[in-house]
N, C-alpha and C positions, 0 to 999 in steps of 0.2 A: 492331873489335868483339871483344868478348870470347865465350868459349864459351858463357858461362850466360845467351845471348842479347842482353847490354846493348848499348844504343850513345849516341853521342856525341848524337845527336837524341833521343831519348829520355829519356836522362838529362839534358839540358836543358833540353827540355820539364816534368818530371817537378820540377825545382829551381827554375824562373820560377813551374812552378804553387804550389806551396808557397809562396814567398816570397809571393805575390798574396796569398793565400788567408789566410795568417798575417797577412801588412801588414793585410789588408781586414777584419780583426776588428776593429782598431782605428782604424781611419779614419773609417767612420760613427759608431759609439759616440763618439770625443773630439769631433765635428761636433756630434753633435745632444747631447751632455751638454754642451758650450760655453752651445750654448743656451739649454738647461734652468738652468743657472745662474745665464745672465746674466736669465731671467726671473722667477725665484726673487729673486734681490739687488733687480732694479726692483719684486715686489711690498715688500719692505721697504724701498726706495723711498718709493712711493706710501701703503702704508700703516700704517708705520712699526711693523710687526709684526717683535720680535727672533727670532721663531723664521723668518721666513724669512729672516734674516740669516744664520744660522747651520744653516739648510738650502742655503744659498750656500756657506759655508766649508767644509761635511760633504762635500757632492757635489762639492763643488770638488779636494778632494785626490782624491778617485779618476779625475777629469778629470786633474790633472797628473800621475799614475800612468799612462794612457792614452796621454796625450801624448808621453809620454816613450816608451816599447815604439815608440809608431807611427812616432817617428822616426829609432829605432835601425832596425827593418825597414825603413825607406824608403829608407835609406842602403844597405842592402843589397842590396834590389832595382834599384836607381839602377846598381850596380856591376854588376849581372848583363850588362849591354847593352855594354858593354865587354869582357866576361869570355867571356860565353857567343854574344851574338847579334850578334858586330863586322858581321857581313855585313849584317843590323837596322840598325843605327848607320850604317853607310857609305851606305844606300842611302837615309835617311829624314831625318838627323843634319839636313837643312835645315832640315826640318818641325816635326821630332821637338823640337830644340834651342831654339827660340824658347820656348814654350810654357814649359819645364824651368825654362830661364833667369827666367824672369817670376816661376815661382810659386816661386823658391828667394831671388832678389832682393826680390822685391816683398812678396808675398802672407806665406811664411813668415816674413820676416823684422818682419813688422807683427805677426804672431800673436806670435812669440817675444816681441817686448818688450813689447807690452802684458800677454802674461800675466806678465811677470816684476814688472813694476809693479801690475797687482789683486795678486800674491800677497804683495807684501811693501809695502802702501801702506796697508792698512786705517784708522790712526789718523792717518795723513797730509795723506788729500785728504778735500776734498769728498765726503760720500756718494752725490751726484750725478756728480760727476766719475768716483769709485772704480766707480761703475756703468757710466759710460761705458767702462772701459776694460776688463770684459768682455765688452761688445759690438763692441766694435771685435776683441780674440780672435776672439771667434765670425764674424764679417766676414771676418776675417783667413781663419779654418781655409777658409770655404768658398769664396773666391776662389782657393786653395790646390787645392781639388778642382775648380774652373772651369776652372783652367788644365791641367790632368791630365789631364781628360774633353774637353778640347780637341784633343790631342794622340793619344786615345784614338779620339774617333771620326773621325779622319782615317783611322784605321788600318781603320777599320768604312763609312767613307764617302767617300773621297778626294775631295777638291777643291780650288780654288785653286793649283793646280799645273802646270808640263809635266814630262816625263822631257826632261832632258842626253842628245842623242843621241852626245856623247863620255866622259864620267864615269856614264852610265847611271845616273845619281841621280835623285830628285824634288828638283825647283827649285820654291820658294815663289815664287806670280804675284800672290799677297795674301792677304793677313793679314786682312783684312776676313772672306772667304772663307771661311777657318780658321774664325775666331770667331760667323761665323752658320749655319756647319755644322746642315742640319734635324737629324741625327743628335744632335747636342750638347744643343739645345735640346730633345729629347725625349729624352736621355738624364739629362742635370744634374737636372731634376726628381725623379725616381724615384730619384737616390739619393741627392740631399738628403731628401726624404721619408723615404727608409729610415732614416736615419741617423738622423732625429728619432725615428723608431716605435721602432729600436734600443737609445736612450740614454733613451727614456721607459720603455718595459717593463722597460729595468736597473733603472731605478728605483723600478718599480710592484716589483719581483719580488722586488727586495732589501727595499723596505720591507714587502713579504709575508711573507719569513720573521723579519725581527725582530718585525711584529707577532704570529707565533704562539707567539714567547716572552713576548709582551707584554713589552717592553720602551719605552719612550717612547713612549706608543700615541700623544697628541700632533702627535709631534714626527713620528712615518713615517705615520700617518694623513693629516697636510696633505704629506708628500711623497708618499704615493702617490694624493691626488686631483691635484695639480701633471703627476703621471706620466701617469695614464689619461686628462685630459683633454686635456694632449700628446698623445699615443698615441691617442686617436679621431681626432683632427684630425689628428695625419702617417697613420694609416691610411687617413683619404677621400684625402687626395691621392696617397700611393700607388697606391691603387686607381686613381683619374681619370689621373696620370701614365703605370700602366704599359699602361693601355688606350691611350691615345695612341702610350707607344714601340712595342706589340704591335700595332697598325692601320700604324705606319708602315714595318714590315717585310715587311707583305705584297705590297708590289712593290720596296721596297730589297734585301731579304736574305730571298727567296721560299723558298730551302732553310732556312735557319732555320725561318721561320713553319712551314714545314708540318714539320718534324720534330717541332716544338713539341708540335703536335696529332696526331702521330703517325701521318701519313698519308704511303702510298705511293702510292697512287693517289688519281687528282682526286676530291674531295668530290661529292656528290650535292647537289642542289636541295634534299632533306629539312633539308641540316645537320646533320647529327649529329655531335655532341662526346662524346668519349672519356674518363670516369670515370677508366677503365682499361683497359690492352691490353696484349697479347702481341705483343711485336714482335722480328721474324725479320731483325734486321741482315744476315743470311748472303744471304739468299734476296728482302732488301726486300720482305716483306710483314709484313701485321700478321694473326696468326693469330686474334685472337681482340679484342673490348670491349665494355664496357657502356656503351653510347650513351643521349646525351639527344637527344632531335630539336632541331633551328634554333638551338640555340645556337650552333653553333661559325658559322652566320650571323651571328648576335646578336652574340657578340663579334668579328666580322671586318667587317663593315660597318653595324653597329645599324638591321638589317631581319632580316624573316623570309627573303629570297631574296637567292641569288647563290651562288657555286664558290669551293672555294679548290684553286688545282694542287699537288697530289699530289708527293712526291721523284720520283718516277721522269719523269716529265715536264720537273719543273726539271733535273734531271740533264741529260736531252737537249738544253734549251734552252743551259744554260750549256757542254757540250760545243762547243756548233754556235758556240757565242760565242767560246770562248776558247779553242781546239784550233786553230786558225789562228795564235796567238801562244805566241812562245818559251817563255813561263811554262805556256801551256797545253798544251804538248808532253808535258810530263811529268808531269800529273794524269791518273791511270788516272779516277778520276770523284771527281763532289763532293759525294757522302752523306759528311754530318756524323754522328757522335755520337748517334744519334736516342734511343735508352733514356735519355742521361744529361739531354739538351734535353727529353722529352717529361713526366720524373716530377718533374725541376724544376723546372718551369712547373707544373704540379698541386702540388708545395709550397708553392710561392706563391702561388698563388690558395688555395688551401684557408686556408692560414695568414693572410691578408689578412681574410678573413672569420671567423676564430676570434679573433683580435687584435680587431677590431669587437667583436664577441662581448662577450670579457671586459672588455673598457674600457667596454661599457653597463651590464653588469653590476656589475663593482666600484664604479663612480661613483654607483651606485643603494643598493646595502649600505654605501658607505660615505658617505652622505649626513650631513650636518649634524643634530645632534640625534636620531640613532640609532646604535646598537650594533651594528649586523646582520654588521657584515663581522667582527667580534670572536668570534661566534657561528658563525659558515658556515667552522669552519676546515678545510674540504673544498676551498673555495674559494680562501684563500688559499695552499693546498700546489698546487693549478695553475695559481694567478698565479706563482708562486716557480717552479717550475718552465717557465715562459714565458719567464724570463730569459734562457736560451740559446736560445730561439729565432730570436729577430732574426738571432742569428750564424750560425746555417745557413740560414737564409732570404738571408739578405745572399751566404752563397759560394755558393747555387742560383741568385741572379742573375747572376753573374757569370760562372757555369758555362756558362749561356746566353749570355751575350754574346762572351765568347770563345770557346768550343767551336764554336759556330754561326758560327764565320766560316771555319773547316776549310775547306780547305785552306790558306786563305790568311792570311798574318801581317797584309798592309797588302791589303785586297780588291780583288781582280783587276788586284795589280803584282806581289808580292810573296810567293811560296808561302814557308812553315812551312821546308819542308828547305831552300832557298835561303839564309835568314835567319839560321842558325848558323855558330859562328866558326870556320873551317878549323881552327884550331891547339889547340883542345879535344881532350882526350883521353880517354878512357872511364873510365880509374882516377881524372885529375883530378876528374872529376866525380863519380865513386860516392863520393871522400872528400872531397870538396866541402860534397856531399846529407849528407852523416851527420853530418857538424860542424854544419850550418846545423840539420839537423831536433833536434842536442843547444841549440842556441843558443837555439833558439825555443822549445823546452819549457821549457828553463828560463824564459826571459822570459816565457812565459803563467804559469807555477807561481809565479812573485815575483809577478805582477800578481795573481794570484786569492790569495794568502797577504796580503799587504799591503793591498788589495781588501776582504778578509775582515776583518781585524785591527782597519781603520777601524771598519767595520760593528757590528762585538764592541764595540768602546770605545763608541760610540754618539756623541752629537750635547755628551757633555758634555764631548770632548777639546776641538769647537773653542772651546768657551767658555772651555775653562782657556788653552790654547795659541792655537789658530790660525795665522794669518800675520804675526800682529800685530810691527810693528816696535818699540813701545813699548817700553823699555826696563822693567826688572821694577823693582817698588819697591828690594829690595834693592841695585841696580845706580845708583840714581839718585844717589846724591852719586861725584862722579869723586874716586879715590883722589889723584889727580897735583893737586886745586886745592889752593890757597894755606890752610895752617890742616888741611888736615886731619889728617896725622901727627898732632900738637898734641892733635887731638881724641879722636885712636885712644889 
């Protein structure tokens, strides 16, 4: 440890978060903009409309901008588990490894080469075919994220396992196991959902501010009805998904849930849910909120009656649980995070319902055979501005998911401090963190310039260029056949 308080857990901590946080920008956005794409190309499909062809081609290069970031980051974070969390790695590598393996063999490598045939096949194949192979991308990305949240909520819900009472590892007992994990299955929903609501509002947001230049109104008017009516529909199942993951934590990850809602002590029969509050991490209490009555019933079991226990309570119970075992020895207690879990969860819920919001609204002004959204340009500066929301709404879920499992790395095998690599060193890693945090600014600063640049050109670069492999007029007689010298 050094003088100015740093240490090797910390700075660890502090470098896995970043990489997450960085990776996770782009992981939902290239997921649900796959999509968007490949629904855009099937209406031009179906209806043989060129402007949705070439709102396929437009959205399409910011997608392969996306893609690309997300897999320089994932390489990087991939490395961290080796680098920083070896004791992570030794003790899960059974579990952890299948999973990695799958979605690096299997799943990426289906996404890579389909997308590399949509981008360079346009005059090639079939427009049917050509369709099909960005849907299989988009197939690809999100068996990609199946296998990850796999591996993820093992770490959130272990099973199918024993512990090696000689190698003190987790030994996989089935794989089946793994894969019907309740955690996963009420995890994978919510953030495929998000991903879509993500990669639709990019796209409501960004055709928000070219329509207030009025630029191609056309052409970003049918992508931002394409976008909101996405985006209502990944917004209801968001909503429906994250109430499902948030009811199934109320007896899996009991300190989660109640930090969530901000509560120290057990809830009352009234129910009252928390607007907001003043909460005393020091002293575990909440000094102060503005409560609703029976909601936080409402959302905890969809009745007006019933309790939710309070942190101080689960603290005791999970003491009495796991103070008897070696790993429990060394947890002073198991209050999580509660400010950064409690106003997280109110960004998300709030924002789930303003995203509703605006996708009734824009879909209504920017109705067929009216002007209105052209008019209301109040409206489209907080669509444009919506843009970046998905992005922190997306690292507030995840702040939840992982914060909320404090103390523990893999729950109730495996504590946080256990899990870092003996041979880490405090300087390693303070010069570690500052190259990674230079690497990544730059790769979000190319992504939003390049991003931007598209946007600026408009929908008439992919018409001139595109992906097209067609050889250019000028290019079409080959210099090398027979006669041409002669003719030159």
């Amino acid at each position: 440890m050094l003088n100015i308080g740093l240490s090797v857990l910390g700075l660890s901590r502090f470098q896995f978060a970043m990489t997450t946080v960085f990776h996770f920008f782009f992981v939902p956005f290239s997921i649900g903009l796959a999509f968007i794409v490949a629904i855009m190309e099937t209406l031009y499909v179906v209806k043989k409309d060129e402007t949705y062809k070439n709102m396929a081609k437009f959205w399409g290069k910011i997608f392969l901008f996306s893609f690309a970031v997300g897999v320089v980051t994932g390489i990087i974070q991939e490395f961290q588990f080796g680098m920083n969390w070896s004791e992570y790695s030794r003790f899960m590598g059974d579990i952890f490894g299948a999973p990695l393996a799958i979605e690096a063999l299997a799943a990426f490598f289906m996404e890579s080469t389909f997308i590399g045939l949509w981008m360079f096949t346009w005059d090639r194949f079939n427009k049917v075919v050509h369709c099909l192979f960005i849907w299989l991308t988009a197939f690809g990305s999100t068996l990609s994220a199946l296998w990850i949240l796999a591996a993820n909520s093992f770490m959130q819900n272990p099973v199918g396992y024993v512990i090696n009472s000689q190698t003190h590892r987790v030994n996989m007992t089935s794989f089946s196991a793994v894969l019907t994990n309740r955690q996963l299955w009420n995890e994978f929903p919510h953030v495929i959902f998000g991903a879509f609501l993500t990669a639709s509002f990019v796209v409501a947001g960004a055709s928000a501010w070219r329509l207030l230049k009025k630029d191609h109104e056309h052409f970003y008017r049918k992508s931002l009805k394409v976008g909101l009516i996405i985006g209502l529909c990944a917004c209801l199942g968001s909503i429906w998904s994250g109430d499902t993951q948030t009811r199934y934590l109320i007896n899996n990850q009991p300190m989660k849930f109640s930090a969530m809602e901000g509560l120290y002590k057990n809830s009352t029969k009234k129910g009252d849910w928390a607007l907001g509050a003043g909460i005393d991490t020091n002293n575990h209490k909440t000094t102060w909120s503005i409560d609703i009555p029976y909601v936080l019933n409402i959302l905890s079991y969809h009745k007006l009656s019933g309790t939710v226990k309070g942190q101080n309570q689960v603290n005791k119970e999970l003491k009495a649980k796991y103070d008897g075992t070696k790993q429990g020895q060394k947890i002073k207690n198991y209050y999580v995070p509660t400010k950064t879990l409690f106003w997280s969860f109110r960004l998300m819920a709030f924002s789930a319902g303003l995203f509703a919001l605006i996708a009734i609204v824009g879909l209504w002004l920017n109705r067929e055979k009216s002007n209105a959204i052209m008019r209301q340009r109040w409206f489209l500066y907080i669509m444009g501005l919506c843009l970046w929301l998905p992005f922190i709404v997306n690292t507030a879920g995840w702040f939840i998911t992982e914060f909320g499992r404090y103390p523990w790395v893999v729950y109730g095998l495996l504590t946080i401090a256990d899990a870092v690599s003996p041979t880490s060193t405090v300087l390693g890693l303070l010069f570690t963190n500052i190259v990674y945090f230079l690497i990544f600014a730059s790769l979000g600063a190319v992504m939003i310039i390049l991003s931007h640049r598209v946007l600026k050109s408009g929908p008439d670069s992919v018409m001139t260029d595109g992906y097209s492999s067609k050889p250019e007029k000028s290019s079409d007689k080959d210099p090398y056949e027979m006669g041409a010298a002669h003719n030159d």
